[in-house]
Each structure stands twice: as structure tokens, then as C-alpha cells.
C-alpha positions, 0 to 999 in steps of 0.5 A: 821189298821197299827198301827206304834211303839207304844208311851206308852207300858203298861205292867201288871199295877197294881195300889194301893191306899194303900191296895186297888188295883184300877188298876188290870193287864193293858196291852196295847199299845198306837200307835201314831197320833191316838185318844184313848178313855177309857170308862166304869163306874165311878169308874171303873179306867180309870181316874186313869189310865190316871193320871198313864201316867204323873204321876199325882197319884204320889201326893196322899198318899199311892199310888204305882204302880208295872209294867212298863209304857214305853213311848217311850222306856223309863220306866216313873216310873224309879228313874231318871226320871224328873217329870217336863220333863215328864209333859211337854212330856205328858201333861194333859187337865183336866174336868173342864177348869183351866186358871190362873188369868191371861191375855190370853197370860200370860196363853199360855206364862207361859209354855215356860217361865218356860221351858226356850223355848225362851227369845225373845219376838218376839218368845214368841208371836209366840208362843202364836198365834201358840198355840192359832191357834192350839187350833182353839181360835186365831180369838176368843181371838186375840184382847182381849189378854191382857183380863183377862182368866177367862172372857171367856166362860168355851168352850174357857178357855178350847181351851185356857188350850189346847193352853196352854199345846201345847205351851210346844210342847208335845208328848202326850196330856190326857184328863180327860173328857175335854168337860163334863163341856161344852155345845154341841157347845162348845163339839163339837168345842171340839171334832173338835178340838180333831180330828184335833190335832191328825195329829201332837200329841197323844192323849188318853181321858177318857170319859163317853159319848160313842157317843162322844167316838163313833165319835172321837176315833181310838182305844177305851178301856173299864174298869170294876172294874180296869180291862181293859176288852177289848181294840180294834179298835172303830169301833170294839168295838162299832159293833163287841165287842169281851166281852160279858161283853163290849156288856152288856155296850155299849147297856146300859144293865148295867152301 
């Protein structure tokens, strides 16, 4: 598989909830318009990991990192570096669907007002139904968006924090096992969407359903014990796994 320059290079992260190493040595690329999901156990580090690339560990007490993260170019954990900016570049849809209290078009509008992306009103709702059509909800919500969010079902206020965070216009989208909260319909309008995003963003998920990492992803990560055991293509790693240890996982020897 060609893979192009990659958008975050990852070099011997190593990540500390005060004295305890949650992170051990993480070394990978992350290569552009492809689907990376990480698997593993839960507490194995993965999400954590993820939380490392729009610095979202950041908020917790006592945590530090050694390293580097490079998103294009760019060391992420520089002193310079404007935590606002980074989070509009790298943005997060997290596991249990979060829409403000608001009308569906205040939640996708909320991003380009903060940001300053337009002061037109005509530009803004452009906006909106751009983002809301790109995350496959605009025939669903289209006359309902002076309605409240949380008066939709948990599969569309997940659509609807994925239109909010492409209003911004990321580089980079994570997902914290976006679809473990979700039915399977709405998991796999989910998964679709995911699929269909990957032409126009980078995307990199964490998830506990192999099957669903199986189906969707490019390039597929597996953690164990903070350490990234092996990193392939998905089709590798699911026939061919190169780790014994990746093997014992997949075929549900242990977990």
C-alpha cells in the first residue's frame, strides 16, 4: 500500500500519570485520507494515546509526556503551540454523543463563530448544511433546525457532534469509540459515514469492536499494557498478524 508523507509522526512517546508510565516507547505514522484504528483491551492505553494528539491529557493533574508528536511537520507539544488552534486542526468525537443545549444549527454554528470563519449570515448557514451533509444528517434534521439537539436520537446527536466538528474544517478527526453507545443501524450509518469522510480528512479510532475495526480501518494499531504491540495494514493484521501476542488477541485467546 503507498502510503504518502504521513500527517502525525509519533516517536518514542512515553506518557506519565504522575509516576506511572501509561504510554511505553509509541513509534508510528499516521498517513493521510486513510482510517487508522486502535485496538486492545481497556486500559491498555489506546485512548489515552488518542487524547495524546490534541492534547487532551493536558487537562489532568500530573500528566507529562517525553518524545515528540509531529503533526505535519509541526512538534504539537512545543511551547508555542496554540492549544485552540490545535484543537480546531485535530478535533475529537468522543464515545457518548455530546451536543450542547442548543438548536441543531447553534451546535454546528458554534464552531465558526468562536473561530471567527464568517460574520455573514448567508455563509454561516452554508456552513451549517455543508457540515450537517457531510456528516449524512441534513435530510434527517433539515426542517427541524431551530429544534432543540437533545431531542434527537443518540445516532443523529452523534452525526450532529461530527457536523459540528467539521464545521471548524479539521485536518485530523479522533474518535473515542464513537458508535459504543449506538445501536447497529446507527453504528453502521456511523461506520458509513466514517468510510465516506476518509476522502476529504484523516481519521484515527479507537475501538473495542474488532469486527468494526475489521471493516472500516486502513491501518490498524494493537495495544497491550501501553505498549504498541504491533501497527499494520488491516488486512495484515486481522490474516497475517506478525505478533503472537496480536494473534492470541484477535482469535479471542486472551483479552
Amino acid at each position: 500500500m503507498d502510503t504518502p508523507q504521513p500527517v502525525f509522526k509519533i516517536r518514542d512517546l512515553n506518557l506519565y500519570y504522575g509516576a506511572v508510565r501509561a504510554l511505553n516507547q509509541v513509534t508510528l505514522d499516521i498517513s493521510p485520507n486513510y482510517i487508522t484504528a486502535l485496538i486492545g483491551p481497556s486500559g491498555c492505553g489506546k485512548s489515552t494515546f488518542l487524547r495524546c494528539l490534541n492534547r487532551m491529557n493536558d487537562t489532568i493533574p500530573g500528566t507529562h509526556i517525553e518524545g515528540q508528536i509531529l503533526l505535519n511537520g509541526m512538534d504539537i507539544y512545543a511551547a508555542d503551540v496554540d492549544l485552540a488552534n490545535l484543537r480546531q486542526r485535530v478535533g475529537m468525537v468522543f464515545q457518548k454523543p455530546n451536543p450542547f443545549p442548543q438548536s441543531v444549527f447553534d451546535n454546528v454554528a458554534f464552531g465558526p463563530r468562536v473561530v471567527g470563519l464568517t460574520k455573514e449570515k448567508k455563509e454561516l448557514e452554508e456552513i451549517v448544511e455543508r457540515s450537517l451533509r457531510q456528516a449524512a444528517l441534513w435530510d434527517e434534521v433539515k426542517d427541524y433546525l431551530r429544534e432543540d439537539a437533545l431531542s434527537l436520537s443518540l445516532g443523529e446527536q452523534q452525526r450532529l457532534c461530527i457536523a459540528r466538528l467539521l464545521a471548524v474544517k479539521p485536518e485530523v478527526i479522533l474518535m473515542d469509540e464513537p458508535a459504543s453507545a449506538l445501536d447497529p443501524i446507527a453504528t453502521l450509518r456511523i461506520e458509513e459515514l466514517m468510510v465516506e469522510l476518509k476522502k476529504n480528512y484523516t481519521i484515527v479510532v479507537v475501538t473495542h469492536n474488532m469486527q468494526q475495526a475489521a471493516r472500516v480501518s486502513d491501518f490498524t494499531g494493537f495495544f497491550w499494557l501501553g505498549e504498541l504491540v504491533e501497527f499494520s495494514p488491516t488486512t495484515t493484521m486481522f490474516t497475517r498478524p506478525e505478533k503472537q501476542l496480536s494473534e492470541d488477541y484477535i482469535t479471542g485467546k486472551l483479552g
